[in-house]
C-alpha positions as CSV (number, residue, x, y, z in Angstrom):
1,X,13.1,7.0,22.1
2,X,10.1,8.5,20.5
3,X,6.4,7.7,21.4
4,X,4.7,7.6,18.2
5,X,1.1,7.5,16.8
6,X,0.3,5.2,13.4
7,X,-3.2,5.1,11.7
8,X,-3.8,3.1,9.2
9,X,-7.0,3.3,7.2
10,X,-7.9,0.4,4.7
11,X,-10.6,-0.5,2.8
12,X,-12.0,-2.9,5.5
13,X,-10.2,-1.4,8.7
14,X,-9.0,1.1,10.3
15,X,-6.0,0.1,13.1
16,X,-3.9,2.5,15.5
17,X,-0.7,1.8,16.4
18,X,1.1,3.8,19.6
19,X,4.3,2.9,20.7
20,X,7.2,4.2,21.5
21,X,10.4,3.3,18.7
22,X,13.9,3.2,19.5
23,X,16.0,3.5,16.4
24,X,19.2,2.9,18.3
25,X,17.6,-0.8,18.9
26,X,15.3,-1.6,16.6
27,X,12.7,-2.2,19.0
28,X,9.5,-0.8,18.8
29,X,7.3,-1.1,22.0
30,X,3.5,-0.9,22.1
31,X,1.6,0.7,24.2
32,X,-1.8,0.6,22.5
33,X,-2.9,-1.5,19.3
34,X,-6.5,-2.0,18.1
35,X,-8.5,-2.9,14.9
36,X,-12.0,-1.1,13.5
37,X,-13.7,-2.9,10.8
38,X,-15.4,0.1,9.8
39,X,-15.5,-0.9,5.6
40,X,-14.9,2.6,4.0
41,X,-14.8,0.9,1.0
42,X,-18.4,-0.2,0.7
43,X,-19.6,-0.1,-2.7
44,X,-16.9,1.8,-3.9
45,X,-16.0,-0.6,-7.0
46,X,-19.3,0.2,-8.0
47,X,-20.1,3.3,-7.2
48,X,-16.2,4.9,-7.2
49,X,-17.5,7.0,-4.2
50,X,-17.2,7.0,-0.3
51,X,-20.5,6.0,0.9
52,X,-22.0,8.2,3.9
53,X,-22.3,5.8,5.9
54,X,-19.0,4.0,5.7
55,X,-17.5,7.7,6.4
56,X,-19.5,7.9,9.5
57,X,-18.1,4.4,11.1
58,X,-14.6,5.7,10.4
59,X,-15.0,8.7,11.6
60,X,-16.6,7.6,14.4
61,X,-13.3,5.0,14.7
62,X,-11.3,8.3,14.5
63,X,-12.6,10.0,17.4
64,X,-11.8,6.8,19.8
65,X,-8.4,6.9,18.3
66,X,-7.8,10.7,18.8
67,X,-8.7,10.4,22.7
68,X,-6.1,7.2,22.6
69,X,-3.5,9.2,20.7
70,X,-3.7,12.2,23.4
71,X,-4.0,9.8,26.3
72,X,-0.5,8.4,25.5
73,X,0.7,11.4,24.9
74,X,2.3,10.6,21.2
75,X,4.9,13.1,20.0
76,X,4.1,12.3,16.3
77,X,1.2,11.2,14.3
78,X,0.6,10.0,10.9
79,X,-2.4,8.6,9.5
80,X,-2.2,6.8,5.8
81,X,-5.0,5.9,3.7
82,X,-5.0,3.4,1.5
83,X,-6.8,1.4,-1.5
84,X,-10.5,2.4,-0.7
85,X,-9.7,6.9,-0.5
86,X,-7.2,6.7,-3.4
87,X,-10.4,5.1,-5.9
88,X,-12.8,7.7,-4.8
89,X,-14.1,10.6,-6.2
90,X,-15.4,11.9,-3.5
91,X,-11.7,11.5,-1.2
92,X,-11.8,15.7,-0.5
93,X,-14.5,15.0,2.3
94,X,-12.8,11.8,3.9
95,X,-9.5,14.3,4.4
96,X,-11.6,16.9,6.0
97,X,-13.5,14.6,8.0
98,X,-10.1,13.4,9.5
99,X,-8.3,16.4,9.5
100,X,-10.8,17.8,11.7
101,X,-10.9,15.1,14.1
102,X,-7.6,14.0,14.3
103,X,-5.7,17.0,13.3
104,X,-3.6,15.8,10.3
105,X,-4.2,14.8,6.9
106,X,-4.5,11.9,5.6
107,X,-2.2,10.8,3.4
108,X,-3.5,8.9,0.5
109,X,-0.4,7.2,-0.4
110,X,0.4,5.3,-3.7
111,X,0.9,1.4,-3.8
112,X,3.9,1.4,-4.2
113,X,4.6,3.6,-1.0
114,X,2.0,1.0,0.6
115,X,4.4,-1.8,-0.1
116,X,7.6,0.0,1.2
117,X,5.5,0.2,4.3
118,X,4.2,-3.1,4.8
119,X,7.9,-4.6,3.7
120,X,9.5,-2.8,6.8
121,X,7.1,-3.7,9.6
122,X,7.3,-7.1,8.6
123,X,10.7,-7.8,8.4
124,X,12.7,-6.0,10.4
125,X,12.1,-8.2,13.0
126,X,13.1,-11.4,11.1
127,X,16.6,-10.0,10.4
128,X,19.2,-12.3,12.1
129,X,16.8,-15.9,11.6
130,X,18.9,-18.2,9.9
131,X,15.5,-20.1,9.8
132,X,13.8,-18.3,7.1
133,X,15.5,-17.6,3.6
134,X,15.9,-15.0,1.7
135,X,14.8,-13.2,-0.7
136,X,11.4,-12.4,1.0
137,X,7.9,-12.2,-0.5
138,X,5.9,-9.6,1.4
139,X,2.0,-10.1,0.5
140,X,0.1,-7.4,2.1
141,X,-3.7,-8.8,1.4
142,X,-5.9,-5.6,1.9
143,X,-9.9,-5.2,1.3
144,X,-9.6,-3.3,-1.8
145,X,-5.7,-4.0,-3.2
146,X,-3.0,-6.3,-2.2
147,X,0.7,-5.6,-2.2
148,X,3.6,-7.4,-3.7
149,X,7.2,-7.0,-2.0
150,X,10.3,-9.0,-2.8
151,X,13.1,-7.7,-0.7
152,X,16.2,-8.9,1.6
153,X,17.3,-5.8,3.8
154,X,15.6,-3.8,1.5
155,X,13.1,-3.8,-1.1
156,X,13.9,-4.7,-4.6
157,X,10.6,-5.1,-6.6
158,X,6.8,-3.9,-4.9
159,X,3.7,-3.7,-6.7
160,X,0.2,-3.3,-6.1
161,X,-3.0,-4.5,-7.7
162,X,-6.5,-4.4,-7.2
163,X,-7.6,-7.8,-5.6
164,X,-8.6,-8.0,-1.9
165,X,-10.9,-9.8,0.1
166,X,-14.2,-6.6,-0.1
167,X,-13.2,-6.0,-3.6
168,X,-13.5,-9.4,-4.5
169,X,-16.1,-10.4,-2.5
170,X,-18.3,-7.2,-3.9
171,X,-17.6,-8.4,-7.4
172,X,-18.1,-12.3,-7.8
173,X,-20.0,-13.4,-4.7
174,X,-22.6,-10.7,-4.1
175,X,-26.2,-11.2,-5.7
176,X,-29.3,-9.5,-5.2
177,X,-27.4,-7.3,-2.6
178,X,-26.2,-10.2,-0.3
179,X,-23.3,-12.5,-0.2
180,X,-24.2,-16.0,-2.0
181,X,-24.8,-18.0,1.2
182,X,-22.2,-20.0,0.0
183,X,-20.9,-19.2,-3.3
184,X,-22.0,-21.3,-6.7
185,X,-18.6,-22.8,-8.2
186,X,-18.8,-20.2,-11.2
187,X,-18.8,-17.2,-8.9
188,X,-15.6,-19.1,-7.4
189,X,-13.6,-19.4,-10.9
190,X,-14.4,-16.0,-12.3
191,X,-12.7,-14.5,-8.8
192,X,-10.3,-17.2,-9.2
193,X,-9.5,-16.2,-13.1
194,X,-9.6,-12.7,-11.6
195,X,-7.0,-13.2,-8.9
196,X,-4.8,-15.0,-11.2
197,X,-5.2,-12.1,-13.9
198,X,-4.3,-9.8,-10.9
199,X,-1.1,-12.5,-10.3
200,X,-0.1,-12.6,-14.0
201,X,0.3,-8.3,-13.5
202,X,2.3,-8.0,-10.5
203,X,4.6,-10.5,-12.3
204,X,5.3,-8.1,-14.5
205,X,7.2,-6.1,-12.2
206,X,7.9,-8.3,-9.5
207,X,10.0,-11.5,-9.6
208,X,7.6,-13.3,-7.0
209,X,8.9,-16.9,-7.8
210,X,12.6,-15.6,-6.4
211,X,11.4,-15.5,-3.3
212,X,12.6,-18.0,-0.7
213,X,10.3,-17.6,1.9
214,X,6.3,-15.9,1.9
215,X,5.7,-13.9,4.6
216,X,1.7,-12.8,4.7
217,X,0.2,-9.6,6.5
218,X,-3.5,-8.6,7.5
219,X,-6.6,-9.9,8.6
220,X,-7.0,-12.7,5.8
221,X,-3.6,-13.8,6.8
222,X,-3.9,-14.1,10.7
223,X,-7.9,-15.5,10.3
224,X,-6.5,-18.6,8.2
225,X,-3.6,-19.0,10.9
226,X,-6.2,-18.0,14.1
227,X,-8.2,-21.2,11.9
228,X,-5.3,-23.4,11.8
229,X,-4.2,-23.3,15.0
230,X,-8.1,-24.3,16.3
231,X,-7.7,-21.0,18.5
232,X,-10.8,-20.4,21.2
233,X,-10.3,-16.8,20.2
234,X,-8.4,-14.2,18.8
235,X,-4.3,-14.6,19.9
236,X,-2.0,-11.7,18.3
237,X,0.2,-13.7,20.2
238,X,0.3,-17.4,19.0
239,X,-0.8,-15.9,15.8
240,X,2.5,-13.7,15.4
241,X,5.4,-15.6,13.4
242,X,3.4,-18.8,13.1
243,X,3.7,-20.8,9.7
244,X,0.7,-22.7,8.2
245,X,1.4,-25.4,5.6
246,X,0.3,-24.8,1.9
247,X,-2.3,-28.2,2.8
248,X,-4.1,-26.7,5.3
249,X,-4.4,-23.0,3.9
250,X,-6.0,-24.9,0.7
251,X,-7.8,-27.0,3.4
252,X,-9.2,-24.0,5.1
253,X,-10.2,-21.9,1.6
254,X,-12.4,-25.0,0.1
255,X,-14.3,-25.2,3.8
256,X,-14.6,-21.4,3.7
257,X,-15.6,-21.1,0.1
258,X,-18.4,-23.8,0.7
259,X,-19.3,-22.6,4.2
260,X,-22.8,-20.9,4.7
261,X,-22.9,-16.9,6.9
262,X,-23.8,-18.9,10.2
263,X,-21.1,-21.6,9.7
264,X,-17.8,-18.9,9.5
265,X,-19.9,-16.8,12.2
266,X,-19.8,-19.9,14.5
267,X,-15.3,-19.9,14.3
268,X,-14.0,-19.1,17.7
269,X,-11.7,-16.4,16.4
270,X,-13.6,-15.4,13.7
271,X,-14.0,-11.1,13.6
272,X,-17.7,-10.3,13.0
273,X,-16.8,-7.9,10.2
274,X,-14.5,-10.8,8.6
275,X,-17.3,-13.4,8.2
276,X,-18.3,-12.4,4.1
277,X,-15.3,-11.5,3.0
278,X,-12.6,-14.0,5.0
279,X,-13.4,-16.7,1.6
280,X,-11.9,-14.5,-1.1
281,X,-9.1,-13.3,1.2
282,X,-8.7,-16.6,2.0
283,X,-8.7,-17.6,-1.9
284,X,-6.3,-14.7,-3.0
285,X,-3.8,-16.1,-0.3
286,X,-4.2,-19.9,-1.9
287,X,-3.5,-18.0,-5.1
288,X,-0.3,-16.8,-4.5
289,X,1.4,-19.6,-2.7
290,X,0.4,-22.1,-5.7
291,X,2.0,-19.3,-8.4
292,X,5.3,-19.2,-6.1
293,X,5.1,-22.7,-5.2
294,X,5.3,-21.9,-1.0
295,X,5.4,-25.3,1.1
296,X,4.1,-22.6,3.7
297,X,3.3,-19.1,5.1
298,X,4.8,-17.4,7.8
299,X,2.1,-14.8,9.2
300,X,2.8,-11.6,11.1
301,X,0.9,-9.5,12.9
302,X,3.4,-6.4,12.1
303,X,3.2,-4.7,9.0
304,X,2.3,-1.4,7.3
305,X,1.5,-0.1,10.8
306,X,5.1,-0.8,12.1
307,X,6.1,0.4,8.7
308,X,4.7,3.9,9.5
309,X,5.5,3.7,12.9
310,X,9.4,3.8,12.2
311,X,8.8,6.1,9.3
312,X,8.6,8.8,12.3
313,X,11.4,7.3,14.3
C-alpha cells in the first residue's frame, strides 16, 4: 500500500487527489478529494499568456492543497498540468510558483500523455462488467483541450485537440467582454462547425466510431448527468457510473444553450464556476456521441487523477 498525492491542474480546475493505492488489488482508496475552479486559462487563447490573476487563484488553490498533502501524510506527490500551461508563454512563472509552494514541478505533460492518464483512471474499474462493451471511448472534456482514447485493457489510439468548454466559450460566446446572455444561433454553429472541425482531426488518428461503449470524464460530463438525474446538489456518488441517454444529453444542451446566467445559476448542482462555460462543454459532449452514434454515456467521476494516482503506485 502506498499513500499517494495527485494534482491535477486544468484550464478551469485544479483537483487533489490523496489516497492510498494497492497495486496488489487494484483498489485505490481515498482519503481526500476536492475540486478548485480557479480558471488558469483565462484569456489565454487570446492573449497565449497566464494572466496574474488566474496565477494567484491557483496558487492560492495550491497552498490549501500542500497543507492537505502533509496532513495525510502522502509518501509521493505529483502534480500535472495540463492544456492551459502547455499554450503559454509565460509557463516558467506558473512552475516556480508551484514549485515553491508545493515542492515539485509541475509537469506540463503532452496530450497524448494526458490521454494515457485519463484512459486508466477510468477504466480500470470497469474491467470484469460484462455490461459495457468493448472497445472503449475515453472522452476527457477539459476547459482548454479534450482527449480522445479508444482502448480495451490498454490504449490503442489517444489524441488530443483543442476544444473545451473555456476555450470554446472564450471564442464564440463572448462579446463585449461578457458571455452572450444566451447565445445568438450563429455564435452556436460556428462553435458547433468548430467542434466538428476539432472531431473530423482526432479522426485522423483515432478510430472513434469502433468504440462500443463512450465513457465521459470531467466537469461537463458529471454537470449534464448531476442535470439528468434532477439532483438537489452535487452527488459524486449517484453521479459515478451513471449512464444518460443520447435524448436527454441533447435535451439538456438545447435548454443550456438557450438558458440566460441566472437560469443555469438557479440548477441545484450547478458549480458557480461552471455556470458560462457548462453550454459549450455541454455542446462538445452532444458532438461526439452523434459522430459515434452513442445510444448513451456512461460518466465517471475517476479519471486523469486516478490515472496519476497509480502512475506512483
Amino acid at each position: 500500500m502506498t499513500r499517494v498525492a495527485a494534482v491535477d491542474c486544468g484550464t478551469n480546475s485544479i483537483r487533489l487527489l490523496v489516497a492510498d493505492a494497492d497495486p496488489a488489488t487494484g483498489e485505490l482508496t481515498d482519503l481526500d478529494r476536492r475540486m478548485t475552479i480557479v480558471r488558469l486559462g483565462q484569456d489565454v487563447d487570446r492573449t497565449g499568456r497566464l494572466a496574474p490573476e488566474a496565477l494567484q487563484r491557483t496558487f492560492a488553490a495550491c497552498r490549501e492543497y500542500a497543507g492537505i498533502v502533509k496532513r495525510h501524510g502522502a509518501e509521493k506527490l505529483r502534480f500535472v498540468a495540463t492544456s492551459a500551461s502547455r499554450d503559454a508563454e509565460n509557463r516558467d512563472d506558473f512552475v516556480r510558483g508551484v514549485l515553491d509552494i508545493l515542492g515539485v514541478e509541475p509537469e506540463v505533460i503532452t496530450g497524448d500523455q494526458e490521454a494515457e492518464f485519463s484512459f486508466t483512471g477510468a477504466t480500470k474499474e470497469l474491467t470484469g462488467r460484462h455490461d459495457l462493451a468493448r472497445p472503449y471511448l475515453v472522452v476527457d472534456i477539459g476547459g482548454g483541450s479534450t482527449e480522445f482514447v479508444v482502448g480495451d485493457d490498454h490504449v490503442r489510439a489517444a489524441r488530443s485537440v483543442d476544444v473545451g468548454c473555456v476555450r470554446m466559450t472564450e471564442r464564440h460566446l463572448v462579446h463585449e467582454g461578457a458571455v452572450s446572455d444566451p447565445p445568438s444561433e450563429d455564435r452556436i454553429a460556428a462553435m458547433r462547425a468548430d467542434i466538428e472541425a476539432a472531431l473530423d482531426l482526432a479522426e485522423r488518428t483515432v478510430p472513434l466510431r469502433e468504440a462500443r461503449t463512450l465513457v465521459g470524464l470531467a466537469g461537463s460530463v458529471t454537470t449534464v448527468s448531476a442535470i439528468d438525474q434532477g439532483l438537489p446538489e452535487y452527488d459524486s456518488e449517484r453521479i459515478h457510473h451513471s449512464r444518460v441517454p443520447y435524448d436527454r444529453v441533447r435535451e439538456i444542451t438545447e435548454r443550456l444553450l438557450r438558458s440566460t446566467h441566472a437560469e443555469r445559476a438557479a440548477i441545484p448542482s450547478m458549480h458557480p464556476g461552471r455556470v458560462d462555460v457548462i453550454g459549450a462543454g455541454a455542446l462538445v459532449l452532444l458532438a461526439i456521441m452523434e459522430r459515434i452514434g452513442a445510444r448513451e454515456v456512461v460518466v465517471s467521476e475517476h479519471d486523469i487523477l486516478d490515472g496519476i494516482a497509480w502512475s506512483m503506485a
